[in-house]
C-alpha positions in Angstrom: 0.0 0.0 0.0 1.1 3.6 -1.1 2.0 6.0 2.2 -0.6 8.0 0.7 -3.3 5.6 0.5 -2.2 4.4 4.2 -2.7 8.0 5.5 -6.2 7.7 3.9 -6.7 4.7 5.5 -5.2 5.9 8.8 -7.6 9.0 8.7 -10.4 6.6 8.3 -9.1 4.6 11.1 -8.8 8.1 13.3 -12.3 9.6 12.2 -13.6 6.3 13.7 -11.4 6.3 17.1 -12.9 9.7 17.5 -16.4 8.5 17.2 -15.8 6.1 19.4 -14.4 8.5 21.9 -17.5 11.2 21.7 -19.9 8.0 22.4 -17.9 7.2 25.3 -18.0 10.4 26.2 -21.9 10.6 26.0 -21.6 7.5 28.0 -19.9 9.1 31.1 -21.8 12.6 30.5 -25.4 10.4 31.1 -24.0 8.4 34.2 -22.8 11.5 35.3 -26.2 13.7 35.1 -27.7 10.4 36.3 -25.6 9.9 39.2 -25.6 13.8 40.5 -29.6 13.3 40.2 -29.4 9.9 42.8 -27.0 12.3 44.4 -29.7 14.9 45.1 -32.3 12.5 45.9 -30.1 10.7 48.2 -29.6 14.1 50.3 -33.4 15.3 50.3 -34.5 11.4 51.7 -31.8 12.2 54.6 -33.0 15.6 54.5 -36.4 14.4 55.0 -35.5 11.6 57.6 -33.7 14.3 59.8 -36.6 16.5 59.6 -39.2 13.7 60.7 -37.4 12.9 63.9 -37.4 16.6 64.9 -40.9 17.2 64.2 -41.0 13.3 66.3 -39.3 14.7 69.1 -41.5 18.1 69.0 -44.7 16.0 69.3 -42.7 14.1 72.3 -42.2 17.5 73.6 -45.9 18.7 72.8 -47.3 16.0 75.2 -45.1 16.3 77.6 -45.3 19.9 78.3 -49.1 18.8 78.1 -49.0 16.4 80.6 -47.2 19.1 82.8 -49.6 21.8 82.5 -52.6 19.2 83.2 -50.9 18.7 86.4 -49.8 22.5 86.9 -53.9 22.6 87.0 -54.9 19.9 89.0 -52.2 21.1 91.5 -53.3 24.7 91.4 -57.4 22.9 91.8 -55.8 20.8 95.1 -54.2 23.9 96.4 -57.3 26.1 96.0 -59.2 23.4 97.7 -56.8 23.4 100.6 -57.0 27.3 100.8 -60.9 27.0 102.4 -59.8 24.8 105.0 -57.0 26.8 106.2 -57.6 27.5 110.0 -54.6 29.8 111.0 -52.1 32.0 109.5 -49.1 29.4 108.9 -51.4 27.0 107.0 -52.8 30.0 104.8 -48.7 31.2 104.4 -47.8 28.0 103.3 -50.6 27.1 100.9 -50.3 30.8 99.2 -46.6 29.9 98.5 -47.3 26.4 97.3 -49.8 27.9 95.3 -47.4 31.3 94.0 -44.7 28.0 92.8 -47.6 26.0 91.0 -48.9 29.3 89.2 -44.6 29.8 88.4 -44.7 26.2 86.9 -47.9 26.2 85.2 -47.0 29.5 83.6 -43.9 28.2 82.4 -45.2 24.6 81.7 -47.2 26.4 79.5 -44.9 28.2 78.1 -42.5 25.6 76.9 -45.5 23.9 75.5 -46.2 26.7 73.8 -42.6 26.8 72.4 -43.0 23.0 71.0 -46.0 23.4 69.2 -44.1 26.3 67.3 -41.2 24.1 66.7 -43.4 21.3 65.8 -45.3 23.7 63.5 -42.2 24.2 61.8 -40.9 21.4 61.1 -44.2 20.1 59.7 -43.8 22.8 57.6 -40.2 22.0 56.9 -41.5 18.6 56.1 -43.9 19.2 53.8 -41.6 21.1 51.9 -38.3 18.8 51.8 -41.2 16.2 51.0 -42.4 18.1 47.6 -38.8 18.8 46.8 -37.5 15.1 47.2 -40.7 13.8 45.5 -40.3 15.9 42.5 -36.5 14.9 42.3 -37.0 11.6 42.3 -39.8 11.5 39.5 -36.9 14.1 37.8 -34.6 10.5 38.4 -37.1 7.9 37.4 -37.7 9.9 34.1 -34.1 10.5 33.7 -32.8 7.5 34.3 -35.5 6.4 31.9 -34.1 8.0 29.1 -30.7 7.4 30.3 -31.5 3.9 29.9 -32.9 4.5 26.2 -29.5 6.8 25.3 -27.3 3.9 26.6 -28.6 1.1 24.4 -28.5 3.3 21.4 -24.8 4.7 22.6 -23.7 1.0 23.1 -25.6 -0.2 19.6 -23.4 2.3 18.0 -20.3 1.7 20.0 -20.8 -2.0 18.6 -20.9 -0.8 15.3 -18.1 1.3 15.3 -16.1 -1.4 17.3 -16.7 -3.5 14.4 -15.9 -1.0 11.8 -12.8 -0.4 13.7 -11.5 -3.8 13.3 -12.3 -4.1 9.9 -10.1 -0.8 9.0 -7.3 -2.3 11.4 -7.2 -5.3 9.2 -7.0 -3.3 6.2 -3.8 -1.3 7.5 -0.4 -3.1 7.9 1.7 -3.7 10.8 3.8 -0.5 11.0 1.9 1.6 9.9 -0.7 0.2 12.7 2.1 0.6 15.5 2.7 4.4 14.4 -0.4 5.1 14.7 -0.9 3.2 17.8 2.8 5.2 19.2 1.3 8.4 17.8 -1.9 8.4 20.1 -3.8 6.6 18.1 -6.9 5.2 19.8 -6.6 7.8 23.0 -7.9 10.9 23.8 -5.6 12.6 21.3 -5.4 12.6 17.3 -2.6 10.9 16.0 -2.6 12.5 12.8 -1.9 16.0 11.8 -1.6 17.8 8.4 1.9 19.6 7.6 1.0 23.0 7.1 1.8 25.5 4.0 4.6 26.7 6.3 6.2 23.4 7.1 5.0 23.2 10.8 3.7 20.1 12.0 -0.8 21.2 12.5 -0.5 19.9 16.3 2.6 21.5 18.1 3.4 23.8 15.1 7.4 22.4 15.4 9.4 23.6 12.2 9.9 21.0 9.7 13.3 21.0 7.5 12.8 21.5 4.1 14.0 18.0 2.8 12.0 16.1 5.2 9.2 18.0 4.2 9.6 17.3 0.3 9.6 13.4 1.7 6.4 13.8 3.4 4.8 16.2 0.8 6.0 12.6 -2.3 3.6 10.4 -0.1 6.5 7.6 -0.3 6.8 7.3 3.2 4.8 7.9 6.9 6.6 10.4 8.8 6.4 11.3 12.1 6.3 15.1 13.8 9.6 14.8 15.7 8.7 17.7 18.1 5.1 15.4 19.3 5.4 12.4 17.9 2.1 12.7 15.3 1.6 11.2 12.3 2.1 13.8 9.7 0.8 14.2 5.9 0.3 16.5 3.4 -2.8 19.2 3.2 -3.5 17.5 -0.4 -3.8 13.7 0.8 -7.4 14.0 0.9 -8.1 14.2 4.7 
């Protein structure tokens, strides 16, 4: 095979290498978007957890400040029944400062009840919110993921295809000129083929060319290789 035609050939084999790495590319973009989306969801469901305990221990709190200002009463019912059978000044001393104590807790039973049914009126307000928020991420996942699933077959159909078409160009290439390319980049995330520019520079790390090695690369008799990177180079007329 002529250098020239085996540039061709290697161009083919590149344009298809690049395919290849734009699908794998999609690839990792779409488990990406995926992931960050099972990422989100992941932190509202915590999110959501944490909140329900609080608004749990607020309706713990609730009843029990409840229970305290149901007894503040009864207390403050016992004492004021006590206060009519007083029959000297010590007894009516003492029950008026039992009673002034049991007013002091009552009020602040009452208080700190008060104070829980605020917090527990927040975060049932929290809830509901974290709740709307984490139910419309995760129908945001389940459709996503849908049509992640969707994308991927058709990525991986395609990846098949070009996998296949990859081979066959391979086969049609022969053994040196495979290893250049292979040497050159070929295959990676880089091209492995550049043109040699009007100016003599190599078209990837624009290195100066000397003349007589670029009046063998611009006959076609031979691959030649950029000796500042290491590419593949070939002339702006081989038909790229």
């Amino acid at each position: 095979m002529q250098a020239s035609d085996t540039v061709d050939e290697l161009l083919t084999l590149q344009e298809i290498d690049l395919e290849i790495l734009r699908i794998e590319s999609e690839l990792a973009t779409l488990d990406e978007e995926v992931a960050e989306l099972r990422i989100t969801v992941e932190a509202l469901e915590k999110r959501v957890a944490g909140i329900r305990g609080d608004a749990g221990k607020a309706e713990a709190r609730v009843e029990r400040f409840r229970r305290s200002v149901e007894a503040g009463r009864a207390t403050l019912k016992r004492l004021e029944s006590r206060s009519t059978a007083v029959v000297n000044e010590q007894q009516y001393l003492a029950v008026r400062s039992e009673t002034e104590t049991a007013w002091r807790n009552l009020r602040g039973a009452e208080d700190d009840q008060l104070d829980a049914m605020l917090e527990l009126e927040s975060a049932r307000e929290a809830f509901s919110a974290a709740g709307g928020e984490l139910k419309e991420a995760a129908a945001d996942l389940a459709e996503r993921a849908a049509a992640a699933d969707d994308l991927r077959s058709t990525f991986e159909r395609e990846l098949h295809l070009r996998g296949a078409a990859r081979k066959t160009q391979e086969d049609r290439l022969g053994r040196r000129a495979l290893q250049l390319y292979r040497s050159a980049g070929g295959g990676g995330k880089r091209s492995a083929l550049a043109e040699l520019t009007a100016d003599g520079v190599c078209g990837q790390c624009f290195t100066s060319v000397p003349k007589q090695r670029q009046a063998e690369i611009r006959t076609r008799r031979d691959l030649a290789v950029c000796e500042g990177c290491g590419i593949i180079l070939y002339p702006v007329s081989s038909g790229a």
